[in-house]
TIMARLUM-455908 format. One line per 5 residues: number of its first residue (from 1); their letters; for each residue x, y, z of N, C-alpha, C. Coordinates in Angstrom, 1 decimal, m for minus. Atoms other than C-alpha are relative to their C-alpha. Example, Ala and Ser with C-alpha at 12.3 -4.5 7.8 and 13.67 -1.06 7.14 Angstrom:
BEGIN
1	AS	0.9:m1.2:0.0:12.3:m4.5:7.8:0.9:1.2:0.0  m0.9:m1.1:0.0:13.7:m1.1:7.1:m0.8:1.1:0.8;
//
This chain:
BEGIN
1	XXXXX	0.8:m1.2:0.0:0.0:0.0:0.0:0.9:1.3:0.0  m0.4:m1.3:m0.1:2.4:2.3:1.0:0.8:0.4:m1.4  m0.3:m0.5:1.1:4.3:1.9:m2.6:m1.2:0.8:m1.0  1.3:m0.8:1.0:0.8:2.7:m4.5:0.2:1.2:1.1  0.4:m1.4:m0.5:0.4:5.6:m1.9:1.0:1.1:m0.7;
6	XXXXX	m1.1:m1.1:0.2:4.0:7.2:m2.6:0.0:m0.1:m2.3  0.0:m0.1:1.5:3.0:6.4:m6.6:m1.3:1.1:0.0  1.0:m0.8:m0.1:0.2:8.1:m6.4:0.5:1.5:0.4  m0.6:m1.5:0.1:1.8:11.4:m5.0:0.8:0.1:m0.5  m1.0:m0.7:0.8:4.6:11.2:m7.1:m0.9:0.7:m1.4;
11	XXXXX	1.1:m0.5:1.1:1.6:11.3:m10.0:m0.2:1.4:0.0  0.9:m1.8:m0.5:m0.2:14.7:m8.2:1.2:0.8:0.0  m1.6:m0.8:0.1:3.5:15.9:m7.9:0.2:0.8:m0.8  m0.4:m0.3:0.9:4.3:16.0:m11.1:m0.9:0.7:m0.8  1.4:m0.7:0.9:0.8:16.9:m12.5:0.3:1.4:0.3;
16	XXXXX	m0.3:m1.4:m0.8:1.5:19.9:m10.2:0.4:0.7:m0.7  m1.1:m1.0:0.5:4.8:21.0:m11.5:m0.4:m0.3:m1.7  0.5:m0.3:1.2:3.3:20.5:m15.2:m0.9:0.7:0.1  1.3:m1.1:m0.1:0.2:22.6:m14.3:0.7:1.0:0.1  m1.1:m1.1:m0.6:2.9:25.3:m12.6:0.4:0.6:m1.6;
21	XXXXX	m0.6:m0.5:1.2:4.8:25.5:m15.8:m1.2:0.4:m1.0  0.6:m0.5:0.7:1.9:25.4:m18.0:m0.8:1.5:m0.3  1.0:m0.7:m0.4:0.0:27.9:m16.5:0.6:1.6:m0.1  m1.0:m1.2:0.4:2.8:30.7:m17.8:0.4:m0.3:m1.6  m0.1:0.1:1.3:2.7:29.1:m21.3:m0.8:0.7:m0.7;
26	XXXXX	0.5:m0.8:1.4:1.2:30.5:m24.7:m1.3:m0.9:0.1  1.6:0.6:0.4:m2.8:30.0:m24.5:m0.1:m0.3:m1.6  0.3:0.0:1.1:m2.6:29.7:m28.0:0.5:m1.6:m0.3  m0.6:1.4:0.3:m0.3:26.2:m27.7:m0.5:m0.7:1.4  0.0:0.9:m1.5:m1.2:25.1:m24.1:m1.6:0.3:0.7;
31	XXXXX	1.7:0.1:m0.3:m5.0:24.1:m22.8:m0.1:0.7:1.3  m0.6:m1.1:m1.5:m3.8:25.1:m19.3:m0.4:1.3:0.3  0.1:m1.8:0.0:m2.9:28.4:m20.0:m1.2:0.5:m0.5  1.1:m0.8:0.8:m6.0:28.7:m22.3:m1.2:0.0:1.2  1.1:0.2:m1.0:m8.0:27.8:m19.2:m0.1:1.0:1.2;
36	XXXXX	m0.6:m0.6:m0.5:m6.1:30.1:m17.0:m0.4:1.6:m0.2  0.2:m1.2:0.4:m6.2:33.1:m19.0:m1.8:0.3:m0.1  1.0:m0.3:0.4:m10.3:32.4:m19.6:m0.5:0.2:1.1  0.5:m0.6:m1.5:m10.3:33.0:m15.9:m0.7:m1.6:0.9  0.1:0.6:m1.4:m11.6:31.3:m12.3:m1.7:m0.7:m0.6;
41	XXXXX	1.6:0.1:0.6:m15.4:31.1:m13.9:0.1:m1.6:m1.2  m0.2:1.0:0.8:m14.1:28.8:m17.2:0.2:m1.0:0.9  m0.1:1.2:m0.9:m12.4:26.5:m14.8:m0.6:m0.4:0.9  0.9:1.2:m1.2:m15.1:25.8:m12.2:m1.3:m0.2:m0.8  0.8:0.9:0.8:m17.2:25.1:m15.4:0.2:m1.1:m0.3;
46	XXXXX	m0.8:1.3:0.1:m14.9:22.9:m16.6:m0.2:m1.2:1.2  0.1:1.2:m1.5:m14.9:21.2:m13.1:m1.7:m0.8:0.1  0.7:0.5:0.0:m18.5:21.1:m13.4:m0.3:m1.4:m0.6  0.0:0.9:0.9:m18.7:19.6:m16.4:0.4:m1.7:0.4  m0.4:1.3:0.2:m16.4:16.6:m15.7:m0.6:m0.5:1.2;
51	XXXXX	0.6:0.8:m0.8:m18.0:16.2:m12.5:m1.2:m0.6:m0.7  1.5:0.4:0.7:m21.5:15.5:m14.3:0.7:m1.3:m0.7  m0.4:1.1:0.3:m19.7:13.4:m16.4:1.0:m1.6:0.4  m0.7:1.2:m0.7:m18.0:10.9:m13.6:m1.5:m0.2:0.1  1.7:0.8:m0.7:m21.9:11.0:m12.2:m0.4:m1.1:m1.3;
56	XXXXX	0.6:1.0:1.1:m23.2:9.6:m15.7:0.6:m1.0:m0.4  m0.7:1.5:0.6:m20.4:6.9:m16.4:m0.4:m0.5:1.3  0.1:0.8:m1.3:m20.6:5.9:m12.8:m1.5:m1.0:0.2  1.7:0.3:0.0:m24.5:5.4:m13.0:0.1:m1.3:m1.6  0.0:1.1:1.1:m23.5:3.7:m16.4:0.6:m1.1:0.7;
61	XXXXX	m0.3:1.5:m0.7:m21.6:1.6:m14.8:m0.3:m0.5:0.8  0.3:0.5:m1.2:m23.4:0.6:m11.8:m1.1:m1.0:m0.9  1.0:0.1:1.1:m26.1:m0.3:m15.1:0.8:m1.0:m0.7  m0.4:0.7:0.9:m23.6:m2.7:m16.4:0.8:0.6:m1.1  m0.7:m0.9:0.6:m21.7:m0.2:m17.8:1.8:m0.9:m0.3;
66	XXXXX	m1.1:0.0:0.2:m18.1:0.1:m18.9:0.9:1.3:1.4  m0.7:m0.4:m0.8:m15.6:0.7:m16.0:1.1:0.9:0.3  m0.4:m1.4:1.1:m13.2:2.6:m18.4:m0.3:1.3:0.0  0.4:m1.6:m0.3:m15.5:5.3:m18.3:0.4:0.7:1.1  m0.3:m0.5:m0.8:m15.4:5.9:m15.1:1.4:0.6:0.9;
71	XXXXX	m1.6:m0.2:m0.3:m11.8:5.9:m14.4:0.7:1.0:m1.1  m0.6:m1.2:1.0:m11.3:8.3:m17.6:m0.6:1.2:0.4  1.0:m1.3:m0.7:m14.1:10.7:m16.1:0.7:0.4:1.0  m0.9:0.0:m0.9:m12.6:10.4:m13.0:1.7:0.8:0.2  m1.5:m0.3:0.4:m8.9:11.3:m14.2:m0.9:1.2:m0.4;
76	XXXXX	0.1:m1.5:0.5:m10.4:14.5:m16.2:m0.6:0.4:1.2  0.6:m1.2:m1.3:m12.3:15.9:m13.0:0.9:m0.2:0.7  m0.9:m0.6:m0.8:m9.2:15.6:m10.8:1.0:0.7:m1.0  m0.9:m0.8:1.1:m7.0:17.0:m13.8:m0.4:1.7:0.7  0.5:m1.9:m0.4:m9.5:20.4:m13.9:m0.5:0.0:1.6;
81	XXXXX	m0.2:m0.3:m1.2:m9.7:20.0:m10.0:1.4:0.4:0.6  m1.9:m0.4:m0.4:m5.8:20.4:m9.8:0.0:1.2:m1.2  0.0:m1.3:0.6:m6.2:23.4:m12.4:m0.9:1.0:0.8  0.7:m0.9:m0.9:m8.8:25.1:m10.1:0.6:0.6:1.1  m1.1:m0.5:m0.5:m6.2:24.5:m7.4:0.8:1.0:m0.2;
86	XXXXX	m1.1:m0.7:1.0:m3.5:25.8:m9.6:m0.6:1.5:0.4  1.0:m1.1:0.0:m5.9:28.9:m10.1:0.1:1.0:1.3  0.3:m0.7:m1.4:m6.3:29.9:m6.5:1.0:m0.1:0.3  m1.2:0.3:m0.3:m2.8:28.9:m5.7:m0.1:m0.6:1.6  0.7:1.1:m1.3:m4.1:26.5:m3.0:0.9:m1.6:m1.2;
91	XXXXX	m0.4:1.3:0.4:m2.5:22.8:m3.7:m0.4:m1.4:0.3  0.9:1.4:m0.2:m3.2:19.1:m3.7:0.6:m0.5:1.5  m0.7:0.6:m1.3:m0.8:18.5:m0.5:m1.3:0.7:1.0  1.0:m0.6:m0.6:m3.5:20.7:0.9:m1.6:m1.0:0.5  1.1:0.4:0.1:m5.9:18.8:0.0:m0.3:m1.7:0.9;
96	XXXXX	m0.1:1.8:m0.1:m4.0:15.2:0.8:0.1:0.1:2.0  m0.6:0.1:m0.9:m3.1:16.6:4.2:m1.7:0.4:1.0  1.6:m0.1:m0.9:m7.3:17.7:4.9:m0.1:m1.2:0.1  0.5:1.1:0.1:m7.8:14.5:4.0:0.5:m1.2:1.3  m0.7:1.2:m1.2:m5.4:12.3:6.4:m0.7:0.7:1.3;
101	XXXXX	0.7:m0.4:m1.6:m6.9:14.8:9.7:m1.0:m1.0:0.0  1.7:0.5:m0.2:m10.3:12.7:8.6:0.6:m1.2:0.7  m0.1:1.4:0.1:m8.5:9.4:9.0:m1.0:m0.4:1.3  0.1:0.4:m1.8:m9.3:8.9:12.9:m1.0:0.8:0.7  0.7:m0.6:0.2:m12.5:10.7:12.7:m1.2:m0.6:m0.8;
106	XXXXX	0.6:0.4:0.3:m15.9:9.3:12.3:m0.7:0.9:m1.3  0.0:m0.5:0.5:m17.5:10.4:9.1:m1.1:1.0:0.1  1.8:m1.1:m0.2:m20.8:11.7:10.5:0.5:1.1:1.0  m0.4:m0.9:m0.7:m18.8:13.2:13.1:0.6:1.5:m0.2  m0.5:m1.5:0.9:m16.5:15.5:10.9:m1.1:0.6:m0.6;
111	XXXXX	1.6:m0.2:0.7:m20.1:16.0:8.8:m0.1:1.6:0.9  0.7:m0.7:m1.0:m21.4:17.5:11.9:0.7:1.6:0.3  m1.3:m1.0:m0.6:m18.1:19.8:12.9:0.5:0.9:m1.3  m0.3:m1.4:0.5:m17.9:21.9:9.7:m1.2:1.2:0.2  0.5:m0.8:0.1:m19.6:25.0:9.5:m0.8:0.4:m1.0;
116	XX	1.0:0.4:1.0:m22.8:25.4:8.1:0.4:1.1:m1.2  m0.5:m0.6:1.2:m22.3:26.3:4.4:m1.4:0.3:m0.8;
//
């Protein structure tokens, strides 16, 4: 486990420092930057977007679907969730490190303990 774990952040790592770089490239050659420059609005459409489309493969595949989908949906909505990151200049260690506080923490109980939104 612990090698998939440390494969897995080398992955978000690196996605990182390619988002980083891109996100100072030429919108005209790089999706990134074209996403970047269309502003904070494009990319949390974007996010919408591929979230909708994890829901509909997922549902496909709970239907006897193809599993593919879901794991390619999946990969594009953490992509433009690590560009929304990027965006705000907030990061995924941020995100890995909210995450482990949950470990030892029941889930209804954290539920309870944020602030109503």
């Amino acid at each position: 486990m612990s090698d998939q774990r440390n494969s897995a952040d080398d992955t978000l790592t690196h996605l990182a420092a390619i988002l980083a770089d891109r996100r100072q490239a030429d919108a005209g050659t790089s999706y990134v930057a074209s996403l970047h420059q269309k502003g904070l609005n494009k990319i949390l459409e974007k996010v919408g977007e591929e979230a909708v489309e994890t829901i509909l493969a997922a549902r496909d595949k709970d239907a006897g679907g193809d599993a593919a989908a879901v794991i390619s949906e999946t990969a594009d909505l953490w992509f433009h969730s690590m560009v929304m990151l990027s965006h705000l200049d907030l990061s995924h260690e941020q995100v890995l490190e909210e995450l482990a506080k949950r470990f030892n923490i029941s889930g209804l109980a954290e539920k309870a303990s944020r602030p109503d939104s």
